[in-house]
N, C-alpha and C positions, 0 to 999 in steps of 0.2 A: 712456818716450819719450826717445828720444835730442835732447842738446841741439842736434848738431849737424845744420842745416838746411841742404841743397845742392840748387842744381838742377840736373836731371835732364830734357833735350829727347829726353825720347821716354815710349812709352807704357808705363806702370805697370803691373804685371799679377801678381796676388798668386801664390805658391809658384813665381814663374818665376824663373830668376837671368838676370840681364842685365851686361852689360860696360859701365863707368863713361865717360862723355863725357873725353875729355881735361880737360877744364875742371875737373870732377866729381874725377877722377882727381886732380887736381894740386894741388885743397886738400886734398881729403880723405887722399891720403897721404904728400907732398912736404911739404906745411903741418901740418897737426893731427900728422901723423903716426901716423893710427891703423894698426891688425894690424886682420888675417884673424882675425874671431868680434867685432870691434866692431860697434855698433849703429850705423846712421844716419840721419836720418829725408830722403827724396824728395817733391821737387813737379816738373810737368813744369810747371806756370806757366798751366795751360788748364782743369783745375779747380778745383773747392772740396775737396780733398783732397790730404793728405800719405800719406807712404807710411813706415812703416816696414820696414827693410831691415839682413841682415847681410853684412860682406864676408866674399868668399868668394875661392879662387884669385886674391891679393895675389902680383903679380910686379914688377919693378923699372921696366916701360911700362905696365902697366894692370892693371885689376883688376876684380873683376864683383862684382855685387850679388844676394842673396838675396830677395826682394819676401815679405814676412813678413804684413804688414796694413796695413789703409787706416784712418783717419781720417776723418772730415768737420770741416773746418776753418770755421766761421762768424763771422768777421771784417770781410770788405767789409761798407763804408756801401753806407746806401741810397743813400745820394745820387754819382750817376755825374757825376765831375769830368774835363771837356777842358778841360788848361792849356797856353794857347796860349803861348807864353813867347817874347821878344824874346834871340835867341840875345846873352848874354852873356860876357866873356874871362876865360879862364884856367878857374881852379877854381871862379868863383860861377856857373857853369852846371850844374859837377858837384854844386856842394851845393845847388843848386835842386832837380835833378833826383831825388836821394837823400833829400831830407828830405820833399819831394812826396808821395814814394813812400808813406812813413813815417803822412802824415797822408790816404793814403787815394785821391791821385787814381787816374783810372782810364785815360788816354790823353794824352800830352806830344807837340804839335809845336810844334818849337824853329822861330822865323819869323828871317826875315829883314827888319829894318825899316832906316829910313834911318840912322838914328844905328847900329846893332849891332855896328859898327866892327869885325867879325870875315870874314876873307876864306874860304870853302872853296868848295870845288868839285871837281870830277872823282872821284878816289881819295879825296883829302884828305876832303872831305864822305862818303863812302862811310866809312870808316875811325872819320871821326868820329862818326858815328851807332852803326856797333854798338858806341865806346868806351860811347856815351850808357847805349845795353842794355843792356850788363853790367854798368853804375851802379846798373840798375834791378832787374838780378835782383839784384845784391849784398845791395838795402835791402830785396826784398821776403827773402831770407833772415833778415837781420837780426830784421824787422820782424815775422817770422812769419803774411806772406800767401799763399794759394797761386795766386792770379790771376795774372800778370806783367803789369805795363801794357806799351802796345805806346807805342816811341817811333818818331811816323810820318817819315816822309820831311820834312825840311824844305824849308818852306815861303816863298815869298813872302807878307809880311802879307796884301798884297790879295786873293792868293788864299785864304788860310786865310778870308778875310771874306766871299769871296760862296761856301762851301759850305750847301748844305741845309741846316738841323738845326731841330728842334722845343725843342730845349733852349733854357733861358734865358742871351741873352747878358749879360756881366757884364764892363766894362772900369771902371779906375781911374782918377778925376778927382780932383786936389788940392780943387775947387770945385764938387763935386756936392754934392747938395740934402739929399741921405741914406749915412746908412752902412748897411753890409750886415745890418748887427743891426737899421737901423730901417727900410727900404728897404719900402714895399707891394709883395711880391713873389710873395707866400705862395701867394695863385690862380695865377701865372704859372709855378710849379716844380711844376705837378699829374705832370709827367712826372720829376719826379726827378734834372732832367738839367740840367748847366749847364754852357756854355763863360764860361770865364774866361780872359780877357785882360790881360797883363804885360807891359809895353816892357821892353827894353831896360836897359843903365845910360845915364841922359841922357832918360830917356822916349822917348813917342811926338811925334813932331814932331806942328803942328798941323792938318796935311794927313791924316797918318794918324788921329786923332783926330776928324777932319772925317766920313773914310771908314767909320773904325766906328760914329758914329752915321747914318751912311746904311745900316747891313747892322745896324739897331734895334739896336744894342749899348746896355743901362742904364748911367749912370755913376753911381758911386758912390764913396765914399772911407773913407779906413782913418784917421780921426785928422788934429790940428793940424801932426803931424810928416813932414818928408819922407823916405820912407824908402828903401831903396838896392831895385835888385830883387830882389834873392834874400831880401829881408826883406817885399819887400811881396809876393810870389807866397806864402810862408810864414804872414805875416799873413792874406791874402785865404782863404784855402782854409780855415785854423783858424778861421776866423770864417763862413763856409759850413758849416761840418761842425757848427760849433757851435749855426744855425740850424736846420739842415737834417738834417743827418747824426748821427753818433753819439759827436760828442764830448759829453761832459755839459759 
């Protein structure tokens, strides 16, 4: 099995040859710099399988793929994680967003809350979202998943707060009663599913905190220590996975 993992938006389809996405295209021979007769290994991001693959008709704009065999990859946790995360600046969004990946979540919308102190809209929020994507197909390469999480449309907090879901909600209190390791919760995760909620850097003001426990959000806490967000979205989830899911 070829080490190198790329992905591949479209459908996989063994002894067919198919032509490389640009994207596909540009690491795989601009970057690695492989030749026509290397091995590659394909996920389109929608199943539980990878694909092995040889390049074939390598030209200086594109190249196509040989679909050799398939895999089954069995990796996802059980446990299905929505990390609703308080859009934050610069690069602690991207490494939110990439290390998440890593430990398994399964769905990221980035919210807008009072403190977020991040402006987009029109293009800009357009733009910045599939940046968000291709953070996430990056890490599920890296990470060796073949699911892609979907990062949804961002969000207004309040919105994110009054959607449906049978999942267990899950926000962070400096001054909750319980940690996630000790929290009575075990009945309440019979569906395997949980929204986890992340302010911000600065947290959630005390209005938004007001709001998520009126949309039943549990509060819980990670510890004496205050910790920044992209440490405490990191924290929360390894410590869910580790409950719940399939970290030992």
């Amino acid at each position: 099995m070829s080490k190198t993992r790329i992905y591949q938006n479209s459908d996989l389809i063994i002894n067919e040859t198919m032509k490389l996405s640009d994207d596909a295209f540009g690491h795989i021979i601009r970057v690695l710099r492989l030749v026509e007769g290397d091995i590659v290994t394909l996920f389109n991001g929608n199943s539980p399988y990878q694909y092995t693959a040889r390049l074939v008709d390598v030209k200086k704009k594109q190249a196509s793929v040989e679909i050799i065999n398939k895999t089954q990859v069995a990796n996802e946790s059980p446990l299905n994680i929505h990390l609703g995360q308080g859009i934050s600046r610069g690069d602690r969004m991207d490494y939110t967003l990439q290390k998440s990946v890593e430990l398994g979540v399964n769905k990221i919308t980035p919210l807008f809350t009072e403190r977020c102190g991040v402006k987009l809209s029109g293009d800009r929020l357009v733009k910045k979202r599939e940046q968000w994507q291709k953070i996430v197909i990056s890490a599920c390469e890296q990470s060796g998943r073949c699911i892609v999480p979907e990062v949804t449309e961002p969000l207004l907090l309040q919105d994110w707060l009054a959607q449906e879901t049978e999942a267990l909600k899950v926000n962070l209190h400096p001054k909750a009663m319980h940690s996630i390791m000790t929290f009575p919760m075990a009945a309440e995760i019979a569906q395997q599913r949980v929204r986890l909620l992340i302010g911000p850097e600065g947290g959630l003001s005390q209005t938004e905190i007001a709001q998520a426990n009126q949309a039943n959000f549990q509060e819980v806490l990670l510890g004496p220590r205050v910790l920044r967000t992209e440490t405490a979205a990191l924290t929360a989830i390894t410590a869910l996975q580790c409950r719940f899911g399939d970290l030992a």
